[in-house]
PyMOL Python script that loads the backbone (N, CA, C, O; Angstrom):
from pymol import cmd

cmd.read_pdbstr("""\
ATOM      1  N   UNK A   1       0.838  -1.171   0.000  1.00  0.00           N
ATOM      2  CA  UNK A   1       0.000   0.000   0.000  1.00  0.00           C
ATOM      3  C   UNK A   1       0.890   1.243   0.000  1.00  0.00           C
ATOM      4  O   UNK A   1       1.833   1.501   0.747  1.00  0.00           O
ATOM      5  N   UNK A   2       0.325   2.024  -1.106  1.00  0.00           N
ATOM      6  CA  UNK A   2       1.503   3.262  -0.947  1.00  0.00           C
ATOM      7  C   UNK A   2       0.876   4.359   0.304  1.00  0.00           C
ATOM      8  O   UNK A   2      -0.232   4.501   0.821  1.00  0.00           O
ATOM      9  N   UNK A   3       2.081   4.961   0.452  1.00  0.00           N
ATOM     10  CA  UNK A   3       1.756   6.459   1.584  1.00  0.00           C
ATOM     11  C   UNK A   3       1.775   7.707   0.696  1.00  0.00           C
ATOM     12  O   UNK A   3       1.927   7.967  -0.497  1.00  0.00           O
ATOM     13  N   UNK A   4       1.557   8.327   1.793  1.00  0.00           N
ATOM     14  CA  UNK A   4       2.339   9.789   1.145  1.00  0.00           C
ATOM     15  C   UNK A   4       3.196  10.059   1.344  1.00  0.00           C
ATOM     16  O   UNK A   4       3.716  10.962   0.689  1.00  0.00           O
ATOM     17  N   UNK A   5       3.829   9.460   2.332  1.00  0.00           N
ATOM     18  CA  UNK A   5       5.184   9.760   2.963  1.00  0.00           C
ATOM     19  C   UNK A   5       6.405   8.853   1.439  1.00  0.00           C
ATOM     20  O   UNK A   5       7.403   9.332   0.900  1.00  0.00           O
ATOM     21  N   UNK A   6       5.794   7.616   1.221  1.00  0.00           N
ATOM     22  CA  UNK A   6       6.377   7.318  -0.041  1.00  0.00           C
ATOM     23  C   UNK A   6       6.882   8.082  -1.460  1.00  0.00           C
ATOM     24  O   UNK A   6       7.758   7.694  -2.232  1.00  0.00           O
ATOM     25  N   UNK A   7       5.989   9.376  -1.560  1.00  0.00           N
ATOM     26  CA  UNK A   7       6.973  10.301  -2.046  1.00  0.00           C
ATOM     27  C   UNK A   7       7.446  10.916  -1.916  1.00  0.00           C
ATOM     28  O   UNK A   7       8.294  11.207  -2.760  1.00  0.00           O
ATOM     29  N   UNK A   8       7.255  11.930  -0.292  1.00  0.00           N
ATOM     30  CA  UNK A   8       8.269  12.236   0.101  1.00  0.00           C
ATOM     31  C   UNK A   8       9.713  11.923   0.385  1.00  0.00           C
ATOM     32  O   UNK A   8      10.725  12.624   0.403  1.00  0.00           O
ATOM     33  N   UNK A   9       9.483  10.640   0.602  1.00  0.00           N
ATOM     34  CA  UNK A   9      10.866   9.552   0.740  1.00  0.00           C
ATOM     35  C   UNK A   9      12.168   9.705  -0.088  1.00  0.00           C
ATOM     36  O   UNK A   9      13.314   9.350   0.189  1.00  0.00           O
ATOM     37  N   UNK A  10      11.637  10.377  -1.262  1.00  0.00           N
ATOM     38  CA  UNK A  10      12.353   9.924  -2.891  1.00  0.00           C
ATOM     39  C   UNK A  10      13.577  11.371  -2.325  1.00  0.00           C
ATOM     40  O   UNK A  10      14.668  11.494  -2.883  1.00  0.00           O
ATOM     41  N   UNK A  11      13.191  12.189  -1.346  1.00  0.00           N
ATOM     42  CA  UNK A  11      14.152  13.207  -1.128  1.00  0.00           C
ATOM     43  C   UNK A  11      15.142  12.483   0.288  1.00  0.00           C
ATOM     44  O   UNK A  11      14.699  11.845   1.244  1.00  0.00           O
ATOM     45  N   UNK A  12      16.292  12.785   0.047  1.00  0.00           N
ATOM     46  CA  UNK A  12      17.051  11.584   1.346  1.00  0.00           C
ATOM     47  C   UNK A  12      17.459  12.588   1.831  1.00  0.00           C
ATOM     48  O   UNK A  12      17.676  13.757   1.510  1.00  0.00           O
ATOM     49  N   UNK A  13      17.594  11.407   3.368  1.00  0.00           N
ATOM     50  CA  UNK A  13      17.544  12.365   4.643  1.00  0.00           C
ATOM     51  C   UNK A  13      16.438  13.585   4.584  1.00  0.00           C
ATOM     52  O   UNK A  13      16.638  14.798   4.634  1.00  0.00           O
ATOM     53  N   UNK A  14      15.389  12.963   4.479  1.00  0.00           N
ATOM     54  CA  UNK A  14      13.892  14.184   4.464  1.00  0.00           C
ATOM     55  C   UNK A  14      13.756  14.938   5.826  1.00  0.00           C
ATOM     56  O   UNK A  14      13.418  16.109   5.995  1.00  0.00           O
ATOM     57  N   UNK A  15      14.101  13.986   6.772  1.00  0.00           N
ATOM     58  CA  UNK A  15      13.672  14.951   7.856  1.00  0.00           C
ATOM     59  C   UNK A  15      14.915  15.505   9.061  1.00  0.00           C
ATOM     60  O   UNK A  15      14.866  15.864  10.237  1.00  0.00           O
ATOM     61  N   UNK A  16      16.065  15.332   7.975  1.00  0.00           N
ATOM     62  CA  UNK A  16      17.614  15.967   8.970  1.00  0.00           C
ATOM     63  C   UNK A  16      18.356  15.088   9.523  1.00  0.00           C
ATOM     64  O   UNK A  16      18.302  13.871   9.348  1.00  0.00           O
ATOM     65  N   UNK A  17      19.208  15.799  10.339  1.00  0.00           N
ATOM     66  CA  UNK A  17      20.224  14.910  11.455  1.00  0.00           C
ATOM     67  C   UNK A  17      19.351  14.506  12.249  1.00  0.00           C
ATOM     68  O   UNK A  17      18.309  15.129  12.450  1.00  0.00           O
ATOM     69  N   UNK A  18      19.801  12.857  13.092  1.00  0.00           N
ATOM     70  CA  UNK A  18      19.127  12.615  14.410  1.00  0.00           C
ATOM     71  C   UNK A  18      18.886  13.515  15.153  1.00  0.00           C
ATOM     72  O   UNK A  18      19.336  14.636  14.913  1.00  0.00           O
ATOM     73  N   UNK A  19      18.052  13.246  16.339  1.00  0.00           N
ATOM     74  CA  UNK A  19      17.248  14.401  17.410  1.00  0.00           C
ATOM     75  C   UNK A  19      18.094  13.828  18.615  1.00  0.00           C
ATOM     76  O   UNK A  19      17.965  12.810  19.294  1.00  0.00           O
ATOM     77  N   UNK A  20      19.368  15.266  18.628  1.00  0.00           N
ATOM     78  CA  UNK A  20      20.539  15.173  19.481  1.00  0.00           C
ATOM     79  C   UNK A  20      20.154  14.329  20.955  1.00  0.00           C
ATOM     80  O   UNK A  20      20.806  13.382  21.397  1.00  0.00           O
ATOM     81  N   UNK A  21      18.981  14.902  21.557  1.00  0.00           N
ATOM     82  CA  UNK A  21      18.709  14.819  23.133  1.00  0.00           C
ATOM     83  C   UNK A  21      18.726  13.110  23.083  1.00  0.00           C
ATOM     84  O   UNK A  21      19.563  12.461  23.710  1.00  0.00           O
ATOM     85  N   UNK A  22      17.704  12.510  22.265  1.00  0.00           N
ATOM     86  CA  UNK A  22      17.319  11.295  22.189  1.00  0.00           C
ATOM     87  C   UNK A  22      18.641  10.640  22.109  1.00  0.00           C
ATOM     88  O   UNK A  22      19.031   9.984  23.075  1.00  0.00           O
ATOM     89  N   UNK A  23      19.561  10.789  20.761  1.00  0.00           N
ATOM     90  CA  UNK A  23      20.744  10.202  21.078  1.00  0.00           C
ATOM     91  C   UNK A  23      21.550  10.085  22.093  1.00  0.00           C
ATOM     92  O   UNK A  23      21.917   9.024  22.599  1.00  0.00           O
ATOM     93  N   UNK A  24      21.901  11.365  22.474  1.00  0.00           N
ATOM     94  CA  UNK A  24      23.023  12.094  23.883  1.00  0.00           C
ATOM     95  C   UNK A  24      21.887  10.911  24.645  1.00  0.00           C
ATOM     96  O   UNK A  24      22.279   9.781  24.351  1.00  0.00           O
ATOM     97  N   UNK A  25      20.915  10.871  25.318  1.00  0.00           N
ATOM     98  CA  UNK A  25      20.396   9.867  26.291  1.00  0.00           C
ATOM     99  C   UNK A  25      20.559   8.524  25.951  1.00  0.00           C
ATOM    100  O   UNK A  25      20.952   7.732  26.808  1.00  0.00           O
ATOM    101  N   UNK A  26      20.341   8.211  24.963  1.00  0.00           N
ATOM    102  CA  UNK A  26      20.824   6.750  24.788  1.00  0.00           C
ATOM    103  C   UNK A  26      22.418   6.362  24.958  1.00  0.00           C
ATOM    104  O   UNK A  26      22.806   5.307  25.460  1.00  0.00           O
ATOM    105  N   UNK A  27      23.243   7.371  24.466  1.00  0.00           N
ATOM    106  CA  UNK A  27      24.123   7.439  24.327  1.00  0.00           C
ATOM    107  C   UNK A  27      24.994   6.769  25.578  1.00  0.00           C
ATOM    108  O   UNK A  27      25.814   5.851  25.561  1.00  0.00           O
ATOM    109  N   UNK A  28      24.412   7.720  26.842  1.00  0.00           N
ATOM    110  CA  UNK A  28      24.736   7.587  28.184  1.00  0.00           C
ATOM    111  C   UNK A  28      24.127   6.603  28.802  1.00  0.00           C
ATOM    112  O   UNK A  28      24.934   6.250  29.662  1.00  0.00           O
ATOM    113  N   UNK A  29      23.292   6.019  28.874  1.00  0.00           N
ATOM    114  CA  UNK A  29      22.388   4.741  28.953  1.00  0.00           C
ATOM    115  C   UNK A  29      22.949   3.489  29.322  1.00  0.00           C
ATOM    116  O   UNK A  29      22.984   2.625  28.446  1.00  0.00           O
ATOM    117  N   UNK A  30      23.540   3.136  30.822  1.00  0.00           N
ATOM    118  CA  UNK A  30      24.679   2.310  30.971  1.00  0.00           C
ATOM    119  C   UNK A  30      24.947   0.862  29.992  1.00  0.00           C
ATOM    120  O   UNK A  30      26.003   0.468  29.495  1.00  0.00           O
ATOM    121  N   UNK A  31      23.681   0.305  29.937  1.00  0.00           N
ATOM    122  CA  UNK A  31      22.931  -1.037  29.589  1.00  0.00           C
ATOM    123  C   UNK A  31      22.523  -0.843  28.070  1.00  0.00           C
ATOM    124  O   UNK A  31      21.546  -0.150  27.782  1.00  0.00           O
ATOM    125  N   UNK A  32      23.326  -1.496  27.066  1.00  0.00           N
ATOM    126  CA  UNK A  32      22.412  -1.555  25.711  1.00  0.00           C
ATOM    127  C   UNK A  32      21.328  -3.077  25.574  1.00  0.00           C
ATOM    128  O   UNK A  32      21.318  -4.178  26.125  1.00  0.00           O
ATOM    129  N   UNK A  33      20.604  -2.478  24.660  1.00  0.00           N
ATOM    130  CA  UNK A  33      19.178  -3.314  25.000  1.00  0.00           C
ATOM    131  C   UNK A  33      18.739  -3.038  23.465  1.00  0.00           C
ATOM    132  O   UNK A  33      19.314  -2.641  22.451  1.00  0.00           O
ATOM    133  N   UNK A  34      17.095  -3.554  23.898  1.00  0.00           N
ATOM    134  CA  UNK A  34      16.509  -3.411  22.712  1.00  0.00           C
ATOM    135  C   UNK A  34      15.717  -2.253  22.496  1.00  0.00           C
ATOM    136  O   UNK A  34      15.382  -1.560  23.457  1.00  0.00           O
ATOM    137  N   UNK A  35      15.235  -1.845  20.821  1.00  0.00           N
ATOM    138  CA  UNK A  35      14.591  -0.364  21.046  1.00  0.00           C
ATOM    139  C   UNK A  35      13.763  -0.551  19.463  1.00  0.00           C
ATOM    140  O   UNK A  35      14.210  -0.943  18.385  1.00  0.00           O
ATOM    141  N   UNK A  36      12.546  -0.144  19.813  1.00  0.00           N
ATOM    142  CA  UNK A  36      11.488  -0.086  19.110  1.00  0.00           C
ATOM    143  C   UNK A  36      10.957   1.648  18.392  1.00  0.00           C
ATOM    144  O   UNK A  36      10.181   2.407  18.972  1.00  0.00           O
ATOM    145  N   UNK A  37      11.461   1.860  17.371  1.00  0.00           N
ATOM    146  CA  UNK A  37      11.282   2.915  16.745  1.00  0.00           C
ATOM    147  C   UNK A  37      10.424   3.353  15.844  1.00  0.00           C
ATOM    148  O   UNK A  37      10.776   3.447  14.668  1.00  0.00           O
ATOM    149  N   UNK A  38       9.084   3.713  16.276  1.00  0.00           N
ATOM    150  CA  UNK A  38       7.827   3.484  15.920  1.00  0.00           C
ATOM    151  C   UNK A  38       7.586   4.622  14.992  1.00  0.00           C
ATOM    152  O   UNK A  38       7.429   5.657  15.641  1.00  0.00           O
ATOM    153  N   UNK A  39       7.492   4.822  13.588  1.00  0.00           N
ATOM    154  CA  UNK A  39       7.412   6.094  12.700  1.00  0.00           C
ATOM    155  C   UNK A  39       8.755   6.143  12.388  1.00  0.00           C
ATOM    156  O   UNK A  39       9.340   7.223  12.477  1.00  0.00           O
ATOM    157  N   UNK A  40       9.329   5.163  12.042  1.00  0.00           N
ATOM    158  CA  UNK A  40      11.000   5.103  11.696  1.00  0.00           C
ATOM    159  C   UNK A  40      11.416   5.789  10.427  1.00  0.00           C
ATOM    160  O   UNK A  40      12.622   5.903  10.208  1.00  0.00           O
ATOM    161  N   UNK A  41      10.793   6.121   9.818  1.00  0.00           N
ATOM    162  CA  UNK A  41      10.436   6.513   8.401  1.00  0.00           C
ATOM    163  C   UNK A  41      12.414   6.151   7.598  1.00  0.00           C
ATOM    164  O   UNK A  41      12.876   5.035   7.360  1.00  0.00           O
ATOM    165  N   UNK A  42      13.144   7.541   7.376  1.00  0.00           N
ATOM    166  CA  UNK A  42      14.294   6.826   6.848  1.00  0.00           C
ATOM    167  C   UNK A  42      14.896   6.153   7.727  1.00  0.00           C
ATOM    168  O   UNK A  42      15.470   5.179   7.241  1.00  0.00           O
ATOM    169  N   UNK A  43      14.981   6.238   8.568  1.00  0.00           N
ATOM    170  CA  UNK A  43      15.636   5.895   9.842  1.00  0.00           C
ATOM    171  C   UNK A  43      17.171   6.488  10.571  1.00  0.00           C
ATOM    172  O   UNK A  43      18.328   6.090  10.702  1.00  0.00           O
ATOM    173  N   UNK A  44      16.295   7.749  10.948  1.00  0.00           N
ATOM    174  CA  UNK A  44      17.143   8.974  11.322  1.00  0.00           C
ATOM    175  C   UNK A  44      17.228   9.136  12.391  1.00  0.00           C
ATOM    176  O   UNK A  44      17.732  10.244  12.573  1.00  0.00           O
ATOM    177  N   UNK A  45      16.957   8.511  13.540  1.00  0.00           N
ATOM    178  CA  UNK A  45      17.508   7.755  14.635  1.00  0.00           C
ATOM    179  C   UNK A  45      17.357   6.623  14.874  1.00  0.00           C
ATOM    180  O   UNK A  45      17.873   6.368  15.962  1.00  0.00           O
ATOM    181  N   UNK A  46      16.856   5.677  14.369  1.00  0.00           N
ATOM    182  CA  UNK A  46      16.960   4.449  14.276  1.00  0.00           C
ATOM    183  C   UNK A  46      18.547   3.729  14.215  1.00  0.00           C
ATOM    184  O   UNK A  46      19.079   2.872  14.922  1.00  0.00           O
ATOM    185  N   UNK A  47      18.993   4.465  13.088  1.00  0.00           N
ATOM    186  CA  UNK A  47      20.794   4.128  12.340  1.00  0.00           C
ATOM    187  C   UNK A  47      21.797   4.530  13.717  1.00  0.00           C
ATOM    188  O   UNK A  47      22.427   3.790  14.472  1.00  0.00           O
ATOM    189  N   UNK A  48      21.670   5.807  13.693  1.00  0.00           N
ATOM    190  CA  UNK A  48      22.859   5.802  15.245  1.00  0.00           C
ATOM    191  C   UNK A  48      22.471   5.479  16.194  1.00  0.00           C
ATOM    192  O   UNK A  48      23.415   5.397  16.979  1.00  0.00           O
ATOM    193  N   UNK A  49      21.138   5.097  16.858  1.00  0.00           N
ATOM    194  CA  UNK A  49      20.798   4.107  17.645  1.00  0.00           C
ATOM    195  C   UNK A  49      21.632   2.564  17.738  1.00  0.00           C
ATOM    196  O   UNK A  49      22.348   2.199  18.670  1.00  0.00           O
ATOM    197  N   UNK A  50      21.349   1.898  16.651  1.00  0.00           N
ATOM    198  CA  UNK A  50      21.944   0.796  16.169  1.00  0.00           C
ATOM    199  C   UNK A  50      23.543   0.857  16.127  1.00  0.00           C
ATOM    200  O   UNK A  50      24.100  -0.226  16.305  1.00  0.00           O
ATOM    201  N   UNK A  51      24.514   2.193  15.874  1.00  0.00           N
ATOM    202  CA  UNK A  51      25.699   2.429  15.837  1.00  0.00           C
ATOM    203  C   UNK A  51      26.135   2.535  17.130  1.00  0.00           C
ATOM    204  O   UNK A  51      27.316   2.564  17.476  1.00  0.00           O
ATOM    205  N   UNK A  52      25.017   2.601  17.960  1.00  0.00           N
ATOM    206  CA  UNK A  52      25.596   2.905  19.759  1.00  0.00           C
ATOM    207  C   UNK A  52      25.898   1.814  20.155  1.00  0.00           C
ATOM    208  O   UNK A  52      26.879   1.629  20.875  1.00  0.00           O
ATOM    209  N   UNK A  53      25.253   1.056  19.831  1.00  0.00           N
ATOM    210  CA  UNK A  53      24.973  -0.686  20.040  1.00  0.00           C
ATOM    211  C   UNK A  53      23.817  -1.595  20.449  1.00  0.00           C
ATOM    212  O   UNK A  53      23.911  -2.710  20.961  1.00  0.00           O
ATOM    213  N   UNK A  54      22.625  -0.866  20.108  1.00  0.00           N
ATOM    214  CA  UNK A  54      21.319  -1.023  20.727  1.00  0.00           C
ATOM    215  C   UNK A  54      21.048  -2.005  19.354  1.00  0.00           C
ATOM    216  O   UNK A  54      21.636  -1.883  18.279  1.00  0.00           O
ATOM    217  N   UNK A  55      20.019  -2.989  19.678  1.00  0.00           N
ATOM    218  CA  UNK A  55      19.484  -3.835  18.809  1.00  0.00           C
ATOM    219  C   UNK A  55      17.719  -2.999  18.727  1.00  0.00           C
ATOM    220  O   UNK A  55      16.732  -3.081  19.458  1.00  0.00           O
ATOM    221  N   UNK A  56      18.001  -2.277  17.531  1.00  0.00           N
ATOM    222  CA  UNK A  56      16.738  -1.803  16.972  1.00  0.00           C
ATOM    223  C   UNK A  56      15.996  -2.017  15.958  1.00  0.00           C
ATOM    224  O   UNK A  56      16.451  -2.143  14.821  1.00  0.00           O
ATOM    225  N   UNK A  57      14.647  -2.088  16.282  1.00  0.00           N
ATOM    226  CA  UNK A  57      13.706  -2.761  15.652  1.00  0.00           C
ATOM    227  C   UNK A  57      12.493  -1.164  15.249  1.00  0.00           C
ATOM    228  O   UNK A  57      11.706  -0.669  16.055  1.00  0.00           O
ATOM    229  N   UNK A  58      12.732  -0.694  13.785  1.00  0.00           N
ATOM    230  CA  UNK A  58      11.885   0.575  13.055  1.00  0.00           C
ATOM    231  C   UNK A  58      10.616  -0.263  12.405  1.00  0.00           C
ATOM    232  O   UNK A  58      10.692  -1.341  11.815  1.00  0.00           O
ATOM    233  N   UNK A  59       9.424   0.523  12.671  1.00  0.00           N
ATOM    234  CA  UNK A  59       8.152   0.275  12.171  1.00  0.00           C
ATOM    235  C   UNK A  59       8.118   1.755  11.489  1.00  0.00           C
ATOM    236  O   UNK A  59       8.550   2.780  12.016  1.00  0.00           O
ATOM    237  N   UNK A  60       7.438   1.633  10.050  1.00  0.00           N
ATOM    238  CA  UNK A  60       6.690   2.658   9.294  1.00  0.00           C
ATOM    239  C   UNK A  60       5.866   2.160   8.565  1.00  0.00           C
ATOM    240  O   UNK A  60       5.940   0.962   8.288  1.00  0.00           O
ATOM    241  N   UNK A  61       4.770   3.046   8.020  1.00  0.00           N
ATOM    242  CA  UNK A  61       3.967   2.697   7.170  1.00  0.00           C
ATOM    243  C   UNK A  61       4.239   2.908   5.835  1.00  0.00           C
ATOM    244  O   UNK A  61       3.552   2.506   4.896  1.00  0.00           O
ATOM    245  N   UNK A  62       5.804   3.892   5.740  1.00  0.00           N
ATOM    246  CA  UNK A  62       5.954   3.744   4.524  1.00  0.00           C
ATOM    247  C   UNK A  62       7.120   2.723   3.494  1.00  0.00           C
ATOM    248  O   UNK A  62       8.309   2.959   3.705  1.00  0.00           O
ATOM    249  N   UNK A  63       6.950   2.157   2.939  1.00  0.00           N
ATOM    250  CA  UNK A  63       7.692   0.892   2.630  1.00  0.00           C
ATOM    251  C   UNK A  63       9.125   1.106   1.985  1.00  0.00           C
ATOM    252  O   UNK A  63      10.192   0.498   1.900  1.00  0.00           O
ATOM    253  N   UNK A  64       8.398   2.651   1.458  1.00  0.00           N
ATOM    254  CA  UNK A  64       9.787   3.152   0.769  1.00  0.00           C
ATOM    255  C   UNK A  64      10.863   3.820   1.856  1.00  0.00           C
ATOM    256  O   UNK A  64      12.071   3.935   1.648  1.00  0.00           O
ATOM    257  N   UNK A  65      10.136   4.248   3.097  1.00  0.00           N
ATOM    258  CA  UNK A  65      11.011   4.710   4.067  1.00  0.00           C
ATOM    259  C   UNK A  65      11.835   3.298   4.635  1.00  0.00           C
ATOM    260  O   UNK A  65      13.053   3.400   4.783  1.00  0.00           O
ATOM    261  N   UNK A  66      11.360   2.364   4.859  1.00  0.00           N
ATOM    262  CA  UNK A  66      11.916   0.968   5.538  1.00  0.00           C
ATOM    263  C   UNK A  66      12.916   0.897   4.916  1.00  0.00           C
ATOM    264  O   UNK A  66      13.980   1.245   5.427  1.00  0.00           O
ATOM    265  N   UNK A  67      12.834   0.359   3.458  1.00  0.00           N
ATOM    266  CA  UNK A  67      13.338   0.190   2.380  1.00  0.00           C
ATOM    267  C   UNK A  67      14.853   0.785   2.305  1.00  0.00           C
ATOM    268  O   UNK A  67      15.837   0.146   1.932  1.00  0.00           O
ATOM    269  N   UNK A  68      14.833   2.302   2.790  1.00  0.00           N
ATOM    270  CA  UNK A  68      15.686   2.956   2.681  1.00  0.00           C
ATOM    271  C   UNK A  68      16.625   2.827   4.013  1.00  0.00           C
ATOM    272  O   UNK A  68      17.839   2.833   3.814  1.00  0.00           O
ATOM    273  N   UNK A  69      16.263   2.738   5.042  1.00  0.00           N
ATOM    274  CA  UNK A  69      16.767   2.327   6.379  1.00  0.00           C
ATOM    275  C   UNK A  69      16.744   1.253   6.077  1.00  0.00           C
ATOM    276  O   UNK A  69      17.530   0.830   6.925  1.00  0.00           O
ATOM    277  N   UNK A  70      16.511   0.545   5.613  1.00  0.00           N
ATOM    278  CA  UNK A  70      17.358  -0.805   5.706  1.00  0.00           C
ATOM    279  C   UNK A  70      18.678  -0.983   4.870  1.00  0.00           C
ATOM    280  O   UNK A  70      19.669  -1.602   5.259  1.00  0.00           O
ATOM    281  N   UNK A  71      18.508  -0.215   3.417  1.00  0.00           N
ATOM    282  CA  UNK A  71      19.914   0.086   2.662  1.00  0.00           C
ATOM    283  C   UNK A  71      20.854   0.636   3.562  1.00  0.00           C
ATOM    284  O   UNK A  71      21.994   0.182   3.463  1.00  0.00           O
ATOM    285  N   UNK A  72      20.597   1.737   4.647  1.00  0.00           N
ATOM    286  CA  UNK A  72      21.847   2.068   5.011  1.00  0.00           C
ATOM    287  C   UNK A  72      21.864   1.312   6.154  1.00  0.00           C
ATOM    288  O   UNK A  72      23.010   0.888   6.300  1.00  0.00           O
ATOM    289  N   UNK A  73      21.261   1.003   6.889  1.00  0.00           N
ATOM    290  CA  UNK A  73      22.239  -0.350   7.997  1.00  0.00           C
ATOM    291  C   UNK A  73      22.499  -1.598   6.980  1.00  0.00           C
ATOM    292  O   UNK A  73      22.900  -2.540   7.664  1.00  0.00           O
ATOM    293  N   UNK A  74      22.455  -1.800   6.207  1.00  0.00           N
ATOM    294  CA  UNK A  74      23.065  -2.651   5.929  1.00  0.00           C
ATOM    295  C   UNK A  74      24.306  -2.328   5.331  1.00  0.00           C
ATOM    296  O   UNK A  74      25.117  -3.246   5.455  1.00  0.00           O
ATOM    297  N   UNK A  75      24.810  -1.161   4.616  1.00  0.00           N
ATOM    298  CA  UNK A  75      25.915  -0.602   3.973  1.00  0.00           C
ATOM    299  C   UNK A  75      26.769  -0.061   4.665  1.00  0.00           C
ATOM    300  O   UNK A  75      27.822   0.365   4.192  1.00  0.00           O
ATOM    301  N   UNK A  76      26.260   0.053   6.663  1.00  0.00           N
ATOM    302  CA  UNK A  76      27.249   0.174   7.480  1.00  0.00           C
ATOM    303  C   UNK A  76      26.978  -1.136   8.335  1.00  0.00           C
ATOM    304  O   UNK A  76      27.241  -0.925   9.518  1.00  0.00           O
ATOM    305  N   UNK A  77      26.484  -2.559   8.062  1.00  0.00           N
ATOM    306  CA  UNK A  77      26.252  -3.507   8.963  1.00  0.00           C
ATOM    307  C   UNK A  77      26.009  -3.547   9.708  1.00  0.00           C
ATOM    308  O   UNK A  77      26.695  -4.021  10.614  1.00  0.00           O
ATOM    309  N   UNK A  78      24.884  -3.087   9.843  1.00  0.00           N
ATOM    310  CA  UNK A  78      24.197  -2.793  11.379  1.00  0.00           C
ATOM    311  C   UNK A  78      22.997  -3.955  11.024  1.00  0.00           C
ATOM    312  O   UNK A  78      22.119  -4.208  11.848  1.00  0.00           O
TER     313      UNK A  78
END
""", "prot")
cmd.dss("prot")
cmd.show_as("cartoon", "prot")
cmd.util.cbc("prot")
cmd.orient("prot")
């Protein structure tokens, strides 16, 4: 099923750098764990989530956003 967010998608990195606070807190976060990133769209904190060392798991509705977060953890092996 397409979105609308599916054409927005076609522009990369649509919605910026990660959202510093969220990182900086995970960052510091003694214990890595698991993390559920709900509206993951490209996956613009999802990716340095996963680079911290957290095992993260992105939900979107748009397929082309998944799609695209999944190209780049996989092109840095995450």
């Amino acid at each position: 099923m397409k979105t609308v967010f599916d054409k927005y998608y076609q522009t990369e990195n649509l919605f910026g750098e990660p959202y510093p606070e969220l990182i900086a807190f995970f960052a510091g976060y003694p214990e890595r764990g698991k993390l559920m990133d709900l509206g993951c769209g490209q996956g613009r904190d999802a990716i340095p989530l996963a680079r911290l060392g957290y095992e993260v798991t992105g939900v979107d509705h748009s397929k082309v956003g998944i799609e695209q977060m999944e190209q780049a953890a996989e092109l840095e092996g995450l």
